[in-house]
N, C-alpha and C positions, 0 to 999 in steps of 0.2 A: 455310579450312584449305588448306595446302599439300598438292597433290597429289604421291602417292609409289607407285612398281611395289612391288609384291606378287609375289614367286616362289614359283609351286607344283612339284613334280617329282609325276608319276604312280608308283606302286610296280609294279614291272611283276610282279612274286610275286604280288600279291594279286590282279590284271586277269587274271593266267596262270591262275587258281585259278577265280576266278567264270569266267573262259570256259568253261572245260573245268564245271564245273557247268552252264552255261546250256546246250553242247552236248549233255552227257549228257539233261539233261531235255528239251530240244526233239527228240531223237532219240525217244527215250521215248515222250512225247504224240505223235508223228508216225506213230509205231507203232503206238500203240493205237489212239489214233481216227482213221486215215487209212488203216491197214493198209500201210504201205509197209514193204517189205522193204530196207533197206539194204546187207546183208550180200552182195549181188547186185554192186554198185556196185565193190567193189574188185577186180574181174576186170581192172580196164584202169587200170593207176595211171596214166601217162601222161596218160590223159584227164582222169583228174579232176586231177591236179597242173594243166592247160591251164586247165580249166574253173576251180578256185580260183585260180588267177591273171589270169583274165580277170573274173573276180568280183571280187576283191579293187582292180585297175585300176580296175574301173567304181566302185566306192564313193569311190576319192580322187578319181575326175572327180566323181563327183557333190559329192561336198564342196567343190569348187573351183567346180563351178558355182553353188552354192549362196554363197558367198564376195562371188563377182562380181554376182550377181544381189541382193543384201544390201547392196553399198555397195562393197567394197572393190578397190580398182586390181587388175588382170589380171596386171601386172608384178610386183604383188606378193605372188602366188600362186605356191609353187614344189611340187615334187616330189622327192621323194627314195628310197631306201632303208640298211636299217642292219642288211647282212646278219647281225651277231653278237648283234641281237636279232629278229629276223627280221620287220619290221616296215616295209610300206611306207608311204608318207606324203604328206601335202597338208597344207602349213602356210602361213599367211595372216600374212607378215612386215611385218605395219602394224599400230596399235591399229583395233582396231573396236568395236561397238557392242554391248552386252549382246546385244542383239536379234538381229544378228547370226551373233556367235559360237552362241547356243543355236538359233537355224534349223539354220544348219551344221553346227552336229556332232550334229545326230539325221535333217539330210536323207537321207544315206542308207539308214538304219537303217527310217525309215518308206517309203521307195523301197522297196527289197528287201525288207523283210518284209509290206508291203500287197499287192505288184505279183506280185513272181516267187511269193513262198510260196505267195500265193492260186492265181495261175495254176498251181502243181503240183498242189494239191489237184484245182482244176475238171479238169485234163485228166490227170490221174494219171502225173504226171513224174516219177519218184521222185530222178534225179539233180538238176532245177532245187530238187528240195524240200532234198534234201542239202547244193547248195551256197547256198541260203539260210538254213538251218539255221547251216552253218560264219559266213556274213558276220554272221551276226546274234548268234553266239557270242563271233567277232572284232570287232564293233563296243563291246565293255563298256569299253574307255575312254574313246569318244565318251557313251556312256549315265553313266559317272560324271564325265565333267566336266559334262556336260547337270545332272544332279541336283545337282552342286556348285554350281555358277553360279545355277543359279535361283533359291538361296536367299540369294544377295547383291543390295542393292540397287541402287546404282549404281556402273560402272566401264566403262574401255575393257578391252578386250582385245589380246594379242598373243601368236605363237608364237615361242617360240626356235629355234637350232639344231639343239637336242634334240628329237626330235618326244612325248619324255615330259614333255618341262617347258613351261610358260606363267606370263604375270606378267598381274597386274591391274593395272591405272591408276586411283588413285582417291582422292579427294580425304575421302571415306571412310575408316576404319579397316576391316580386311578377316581 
């Protein structure tokens, strides 16, 4: 069988919806069984506006490192932003390999929610826990392409333009 792309688009309504649930509830459990006080945190927006962009930064390095280390060319790993859906990005403009693609898009999600989260609780951070909280809210399109993809069996991968959309390569039906 002739191999053909597959285009998916992410709905960003429905990714904007689960976030803001994941947040509200990891705020929640953070609260209960950790006793962190958040409401402390917004005394300094500045900072945390700093601190969520230096977080958000490290999650597309981590995706890109993760890319590179997976298989795929350096040059073809870019960066971007799309300030009118407020969305920065690391897209990996070559097909790659199942394998891949589902490393990448939960590396950083298990980076930051293993590493920083834990580290807040043991040394009782409440801002590292907060902005782990946020990356881990903000990762639910990596977490539903992650759950999409695994249930297909063979294909290459690749990103578009749009850092909402991606095609499958697959000689498969998809």
């Amino acid at each position: 069988m002739k191999k053909r792309y597959y285009l998916f688009k992410l709905n960003l309504t429905t990714l904007n919806i689960l976030s803001i649930i994941i947040f509200v509830f990891m705020l929640i459990i953070s609260s209960i069984f950790f006793n962190f006080d958040f409401l402390n945190l917004s005394s300094n927006w500045f900072g945390l506006l700093f601190w969520y962009l230096l977080y958000t930064f490290l999650h597309e390095i981590l995706h890109a490192i993760s890319y590179i280390l997976n298989g795929a060319k350096f040059n073809k790993v870019t960066f971007g932003i799309l300030l009118e859906k407020g969305i920065l990005y690391c897209l990996c403009k070559q097909n790659i390999s199942k394998k891949n693609i589902l490393i990448s898009s939960i590396f950083p999600l298990f980076f930051i929610l293993f590493v920083t989260y834990i580290i807040s609780i043991i040394y009782n951070l409440p801002l590292l826990m907060f902005m782990s909280i946020l990356n881990i809210a903000g990762s639910v399109g990596d977490i539903v392409t992650f759950m999409f993809l695994r249930k297909i069996k063979s294909f290459e991968f690749t990103e578009m333009d749009d850092p909402t959309m991606f095609a499958l390569y697959s000689s498969k039906d998809v």
